[in-house]
N, C-alpha and C positions, 0 to 999 in steps of 0.2 A: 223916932223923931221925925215929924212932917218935914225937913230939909231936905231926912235921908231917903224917901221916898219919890220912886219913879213915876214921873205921871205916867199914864198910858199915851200910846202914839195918837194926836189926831187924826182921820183920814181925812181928805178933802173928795168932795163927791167933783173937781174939776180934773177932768182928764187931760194928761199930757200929752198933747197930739203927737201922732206917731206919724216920722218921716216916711214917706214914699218914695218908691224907686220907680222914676221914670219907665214907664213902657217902651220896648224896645231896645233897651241900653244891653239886658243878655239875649242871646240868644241860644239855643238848644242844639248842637251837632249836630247835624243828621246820619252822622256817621258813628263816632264817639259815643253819644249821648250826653256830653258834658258842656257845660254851660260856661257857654267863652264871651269875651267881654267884643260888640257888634264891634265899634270903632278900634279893637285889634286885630279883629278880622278883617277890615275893609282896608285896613294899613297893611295888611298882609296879603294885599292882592286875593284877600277874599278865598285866602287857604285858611283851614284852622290849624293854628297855633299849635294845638294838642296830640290832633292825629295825622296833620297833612290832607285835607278830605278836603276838595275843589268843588267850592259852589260856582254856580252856572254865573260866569257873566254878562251883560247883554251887549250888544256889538257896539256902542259908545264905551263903554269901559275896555271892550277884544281892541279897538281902533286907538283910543288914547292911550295905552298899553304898549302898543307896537311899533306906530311910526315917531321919528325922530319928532323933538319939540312934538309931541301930542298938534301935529301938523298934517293935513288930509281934506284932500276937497272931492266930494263923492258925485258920480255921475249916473247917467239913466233913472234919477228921480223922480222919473213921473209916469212910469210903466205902472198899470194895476190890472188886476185879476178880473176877466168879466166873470157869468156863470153862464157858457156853452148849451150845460147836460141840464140847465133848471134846477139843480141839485137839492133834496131835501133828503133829509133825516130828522132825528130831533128836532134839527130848525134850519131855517133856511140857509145854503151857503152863503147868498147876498150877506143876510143878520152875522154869521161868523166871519166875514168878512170887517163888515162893520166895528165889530168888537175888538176884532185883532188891531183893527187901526188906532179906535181909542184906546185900547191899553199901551201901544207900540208907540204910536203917533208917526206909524209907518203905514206906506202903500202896498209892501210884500215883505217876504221873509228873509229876503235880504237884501245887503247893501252890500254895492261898492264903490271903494276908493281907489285914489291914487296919492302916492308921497313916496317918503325916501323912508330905508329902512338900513340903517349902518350907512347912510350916505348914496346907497342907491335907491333909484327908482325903481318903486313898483307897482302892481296891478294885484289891487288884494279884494277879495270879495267873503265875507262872513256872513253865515247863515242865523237869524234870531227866534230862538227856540220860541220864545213870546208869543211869535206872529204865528199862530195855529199848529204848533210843535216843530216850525222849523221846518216846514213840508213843501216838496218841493211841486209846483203846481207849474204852470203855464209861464207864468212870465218869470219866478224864479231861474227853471231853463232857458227862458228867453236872455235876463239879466246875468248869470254867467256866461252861457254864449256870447253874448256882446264883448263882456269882459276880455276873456281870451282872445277875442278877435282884435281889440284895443292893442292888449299886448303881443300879440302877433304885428300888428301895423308898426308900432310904437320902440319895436324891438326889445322888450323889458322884462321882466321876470316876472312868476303868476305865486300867489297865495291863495289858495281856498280853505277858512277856517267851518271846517263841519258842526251843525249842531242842530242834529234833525230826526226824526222822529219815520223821515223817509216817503215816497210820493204819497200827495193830497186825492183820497179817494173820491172828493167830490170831483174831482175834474178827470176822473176814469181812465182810457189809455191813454187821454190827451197829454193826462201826466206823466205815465207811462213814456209816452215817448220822447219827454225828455231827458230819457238815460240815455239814449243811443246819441240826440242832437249834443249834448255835451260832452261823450265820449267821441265822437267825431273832428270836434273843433279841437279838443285836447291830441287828436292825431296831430292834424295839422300845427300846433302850436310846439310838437314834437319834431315835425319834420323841418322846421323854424330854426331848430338846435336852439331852445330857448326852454328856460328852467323854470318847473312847475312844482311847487312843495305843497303837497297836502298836510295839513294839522288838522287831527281827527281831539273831539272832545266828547266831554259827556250830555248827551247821547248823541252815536252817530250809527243808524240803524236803516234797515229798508235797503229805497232804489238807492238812496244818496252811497248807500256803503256800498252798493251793487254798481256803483259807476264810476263819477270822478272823484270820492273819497279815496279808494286805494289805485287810483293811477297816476300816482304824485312818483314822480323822479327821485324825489325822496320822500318822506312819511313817517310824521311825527306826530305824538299822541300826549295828552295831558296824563299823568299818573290816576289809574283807577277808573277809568270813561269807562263807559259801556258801548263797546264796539262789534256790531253783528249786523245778519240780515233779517234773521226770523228768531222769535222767541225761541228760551230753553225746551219748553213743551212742546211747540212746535216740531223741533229738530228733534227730541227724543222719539215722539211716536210716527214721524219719517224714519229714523234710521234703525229704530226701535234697539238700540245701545244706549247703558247709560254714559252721563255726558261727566268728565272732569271738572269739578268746582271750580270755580271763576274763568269757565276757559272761553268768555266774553269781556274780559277787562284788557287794558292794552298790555301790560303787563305780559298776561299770558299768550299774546300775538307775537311779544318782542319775541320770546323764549322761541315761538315756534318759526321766527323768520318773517312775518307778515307783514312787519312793519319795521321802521329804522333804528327808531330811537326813542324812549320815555322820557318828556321833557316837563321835570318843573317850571308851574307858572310864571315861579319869581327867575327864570332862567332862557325863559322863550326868546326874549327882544336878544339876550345877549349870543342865543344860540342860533338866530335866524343871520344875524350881522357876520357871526364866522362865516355861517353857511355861503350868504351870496358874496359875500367878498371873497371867498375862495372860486366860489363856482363861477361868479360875472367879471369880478372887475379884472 
C-alpha cells in the first residue's frame, strides 16, 4: 500500500552553520597540558585551576595584587637606559630598547611604588620580565638604589619582587656593577634596622639572584619558579657531577634552607600583612 511506504529522506544541499568558539576563551597549560577555561585562570590569580602552575604576571597585576584598595603611586618615572658601549648584536640596543617600551609602555624594567600593605607603608619595587627579560641594566640599579635609600630616609619597610633573566649584556660591567651598588645600599638599609623581604618568582636567575634577590631579611618564593644563577649545563660541566632533578625550583631551595618560605599566589597579600605587622608595627 503507497500509505504504507517510506519516502526516502530529503537532503537539503543548505548547510547548518557551525557555532564557533571564540579564540582565546581556552587556553593550553603550559604545565599540565590541559586546556583550562582563560577567564578561570585570570579569576585565579592567573594559577591554573588543575595543576597550580603560576603564570608570569606583569607588575600592574604583582601591584594591584598587593597593596591595600589596589592603591599605589609610583616614583622615579622618568629614569631610562642610554647605550654607553654603542651596543649591537642582532640589532641595535637603542631598537630593543624601543620595543621593550612599546610592548611595556615602560621606560625600564622596573617600577616602583609606595602604599600600605596590611595598613603599613611601604617601598616596593618589581621587576617586569616584559621589558628585555627583566634584566638588570643601568638604571634598573640606579631605580632600586633610589628605592631603598627612600625607604631608609622614610623609615619604612623594602619589598623587591624578582623576575629576571639577570644583568643586561648590552651594558657590560656597567651592568655588572650594579650588583655590588645594590648590595651596598641594602647594607645600609640593614644597618637602619629596617625590614627588607625578598619575593623571588618565576624566573629569578643571573646577577639579580647573585645580589639583592637572596639578601631579603626574609625570602619568599612563588611555588615552582625557577631560581638559580647559571644554567643546569653550565653547572654540570663546572662541577662536572651530576645535578638532582629540580634542584633549581624554589621548592627544592626551601628543603635545603635557601630560602623562607613557599608562598601561594592566592596567599602572598595575606602572608606579607602577618609578616610586617609582626616585624613593623
Amino acid at each position: 500500500m503507497a500509505w504504507f511506504r517510506r519516502d526516502k529522506e530529503v537532503k537539503s544541499n543548505i548547510e547548518t552553520p557551525k557555532k564557533r568558539v571564540p579564540e582565546g576563551l581556552w587556553i593550553k597549560c603550559d604545565s599540565c597540558k590541559e586546556m583550562v577555561y582563560r577567564k578561570e585562570v585570570e579569576k585565579n590569580l592567573k594559577v591554573c585551576p588543575k595543576c597550580n602552575y603560576h603564570y608570569r604576571l606583569t607588575y600592574q597585576e604583582r601591584l594591584k595584587m598587593l597593596f591595600d584598595d589596589e592603591a599605589y603611586q609610583e616614583f622615579d618615572t622618568n629614569l631610562r637606559s642610554a647605550d654607553p658601549l654603542k651596543f649591537k648584536d642582532s640589532k641595535k640596543y637603542k631598537d630593543r630598547l624601543k620595543a621593550a617600551k612599546a610592548k611595556t609602555g615602560l621606560e625600564e624594567a622596573v617600577v616602583s611604588a609606595e602604599g600600605k600593605i596590611g595598613g603599613i607603608p611601604v617601598i616596593l619595587c618589581v621587576l617586569e620580565f616584559g621589558f628585555m627579560g627583566g634584566s638588570m641594566g643601568s638604571v634598573v640599579g640606579e631605580k632600586v638604589t633610589r628605592a631603598i635609600e627612600r625607604a631608609i630616609l622614610e623609615r619604612k619597610p623594602l619589598i623587591i619582587i624578582s623576575c629576571s633573566g639577570g644583568a643586561r649584556m648590552q651594558e657590560g660591567i656597567l651592568s655588572l656593577m650594579q650588583m655590588a651598588k645594590i648590595s651596598a645600599a641594602l647594607g645600609r638599609l640593614s644597618k637602619a634596622g629596617l625590614l627588607y623581604i625578598s619575593i623571588l618568582t618565576d624566573p629569578t636567575t643571573g646577577g639579580v639572584t647573585a645580589s639583592f634577590a637572596m639578601l631579603g631579611d626574609i625570602i619568599l618564593a612563588e611555588p615552582g619558579a625557577l631560581i638559580g644563577f647559571a644554567g643546569p649545563r653550565v653547572i654540570q660541566q663546572t662541577i662536572r657531577q651530576e645535578l638532582p632533578p629540580g634542584f633549581q625550583t624554589s621548592e627544592f631551595l626551601l628543603q635545603h634552607g635557601i630560602i623562607d618560605m613557599v608562598v601561594p599566589r592566592k596567599n602572598m597579600k595575606a602572608t606579607l600583612d602577618k609578616l610586617l605587622n609582626f616585624f613593623v608595627s
